[in-house]
N, C-alpha and C positions, 0 to 999 in steps of 0.2 A: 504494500500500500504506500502511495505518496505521502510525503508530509506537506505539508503546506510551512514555507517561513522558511525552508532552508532552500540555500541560491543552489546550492549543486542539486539536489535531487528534482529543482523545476525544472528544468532542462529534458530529465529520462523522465519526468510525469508526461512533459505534451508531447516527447517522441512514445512513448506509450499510446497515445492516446491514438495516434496514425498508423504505427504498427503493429504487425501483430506477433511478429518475429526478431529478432537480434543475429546479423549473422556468426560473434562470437558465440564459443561453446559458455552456454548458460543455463540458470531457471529462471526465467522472467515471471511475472505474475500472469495471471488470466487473464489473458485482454478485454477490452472494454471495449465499446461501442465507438468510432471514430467520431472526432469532433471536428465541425467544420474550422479551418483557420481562419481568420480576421486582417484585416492591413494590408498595406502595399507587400510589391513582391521584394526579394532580396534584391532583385537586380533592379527592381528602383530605387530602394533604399541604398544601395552600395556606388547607384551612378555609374555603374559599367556601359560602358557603349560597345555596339557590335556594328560588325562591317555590315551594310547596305550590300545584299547581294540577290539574286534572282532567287526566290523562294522554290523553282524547281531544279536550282542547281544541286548537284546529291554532293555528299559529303565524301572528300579522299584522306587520305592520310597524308597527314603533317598537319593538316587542317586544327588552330588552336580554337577550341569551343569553350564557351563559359555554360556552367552546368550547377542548376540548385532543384534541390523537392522541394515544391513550395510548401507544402505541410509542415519542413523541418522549418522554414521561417530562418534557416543561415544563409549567411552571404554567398553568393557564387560565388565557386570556383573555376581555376581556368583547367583545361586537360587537352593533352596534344593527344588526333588520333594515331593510335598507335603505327608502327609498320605490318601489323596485321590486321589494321584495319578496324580496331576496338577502342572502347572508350572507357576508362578506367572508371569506375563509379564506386570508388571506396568507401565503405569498408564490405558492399554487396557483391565486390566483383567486377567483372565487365561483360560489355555488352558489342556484339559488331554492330559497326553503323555506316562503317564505307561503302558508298553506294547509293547511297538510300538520303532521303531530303530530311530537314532538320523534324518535319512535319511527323514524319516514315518512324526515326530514329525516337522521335519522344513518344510512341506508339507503343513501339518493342521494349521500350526501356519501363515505361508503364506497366507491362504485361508483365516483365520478369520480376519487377518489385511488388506487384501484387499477387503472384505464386505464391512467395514466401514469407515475403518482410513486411510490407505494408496492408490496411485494411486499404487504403485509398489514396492511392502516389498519383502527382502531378508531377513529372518532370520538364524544366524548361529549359531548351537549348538555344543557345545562339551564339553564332559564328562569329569570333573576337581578330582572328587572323585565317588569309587562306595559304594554301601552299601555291603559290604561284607558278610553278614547275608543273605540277599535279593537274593544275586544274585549266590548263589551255583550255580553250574552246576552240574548233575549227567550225569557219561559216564557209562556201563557196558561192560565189556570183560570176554570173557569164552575162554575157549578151554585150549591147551596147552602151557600157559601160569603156573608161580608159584603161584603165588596168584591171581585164580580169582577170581572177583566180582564185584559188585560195586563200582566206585571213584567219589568223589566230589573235586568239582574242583572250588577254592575261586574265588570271582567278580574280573576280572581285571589280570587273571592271564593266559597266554596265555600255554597252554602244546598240545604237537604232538603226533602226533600218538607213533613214537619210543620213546619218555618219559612217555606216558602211558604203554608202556610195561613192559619198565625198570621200573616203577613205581609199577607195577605188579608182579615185583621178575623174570622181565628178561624172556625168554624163556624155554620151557623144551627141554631136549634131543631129544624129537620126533617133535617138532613143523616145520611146511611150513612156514618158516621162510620169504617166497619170493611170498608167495599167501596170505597175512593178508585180511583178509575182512573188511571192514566199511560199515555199512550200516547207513545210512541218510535217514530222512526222505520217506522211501520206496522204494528208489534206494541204491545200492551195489558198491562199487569200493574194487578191487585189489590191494594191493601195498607191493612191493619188499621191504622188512624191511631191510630183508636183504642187500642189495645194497644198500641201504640206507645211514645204520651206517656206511656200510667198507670206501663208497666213499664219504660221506660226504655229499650226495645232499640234502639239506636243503630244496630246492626249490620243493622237491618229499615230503617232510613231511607235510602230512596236518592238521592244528590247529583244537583240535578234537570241537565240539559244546554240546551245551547240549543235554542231550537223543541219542547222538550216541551211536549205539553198532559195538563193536570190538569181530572179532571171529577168533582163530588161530586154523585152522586145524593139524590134526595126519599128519604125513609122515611116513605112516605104512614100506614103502622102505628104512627107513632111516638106513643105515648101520655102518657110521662114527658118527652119533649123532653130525652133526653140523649144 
């Protein structure tokens, strides 16, 4: 049973209270019924900032992740993933996460602390450093563009369609400036580049992925070359 009034044993009363388990060799008491936690999270309280990165980029190794339960209510911590691809989650172990989105990874990681140790684990992950080596991205564009070909595109760096073009050496005289093609993962989309840069709509430029490919068709009609 907890006491109330002593500082060390508050601590193993609220991690009681969320787990059901310890993964040292113990007797813990009966568990109790999980209590919902209250306040912000650790990682607002601690002021951690994470890199801005594409929520379906999956996670490699070397990748530094900051990682807290929110039920435990401690400050994040940082954890590099490993060279096999795992994320230490001490003192429960680890888990594999290379591969897989921060989304993916706090799923699995949920699953394995409610097997055993937790009544009700919230873990929350986010990407503090990427491995830059690791995490290229290749986009290809062809057509009528100036330089096409392949681009790679560094971990953590967000670029659009109309900066992959510009990236590209800009349009040719003959290019469908207003029909670009993207294709993803086996579907196709259309977009007005053109209207794009004149009016500024950010919100129409899509942050390209890895393995998309970019295609800018001829405007064989093209009379003014714009």
């Amino acid at each position: 049973m907890c006491v109330l009034g002593l500082a060390i044993a508050g601590r193993d009363c609220r991690a009681q209270d969320v787990r059901r388990a310890v993964p040292a060799a113990s007797n813990p008491s009966t568990p109790t019924a999980p209590a919902a936690p209250a306040g912000p999270s650790a990682i607002e309280r601690s002021g951690m900032s994470a890199v801005p990165v594409d929520s379906n980029r999956r996670l490699t190794v070397g990748d530094l992740i900051s990682f807290q339960i929110m039920e435990d209510r401690d400050a994040a911590v940082l954890r590099k993933i490993s060279a096999t691809g795992e994320l230490d989650i001490s003192p429960f172990g680890r888990v594999k996460v290379a591969g897989k989105t921060t989304a993916q990874a706090e799923a699995d990681i949920k699953s394995y602390l409610e097997k055993d140790y937790y009544w009700t684990a919230t873990p929350i992950l986010a990407v503090d450093s990427v491995n830059p080596v690791a995490v290229i991205r290749k986009i290809l564009i062809s057509g009528e563009v100036r330089a096409p070909g392949p681009m790679e595109v560094a971990g953590g760096e967000q670029l659009t369609l109309s900066e992959a073009i510009l990236r590209a050496g800009n349009f040719t005289q003959w290019a469908k400036k207003d029909k670009v093609k993207l294709n993803r993962g086996g579907t196709q989309k259309i977009y007005d580049v053109r209207r794009i840069t004149a009016e500024g709509r950010a919100e129409e430029d899509p942050i390209l992925q890895d393995g998309d490919r970019i295609h800018v068709d001829k405007n064989w009609f093209n009379i003014r070359g714009d």
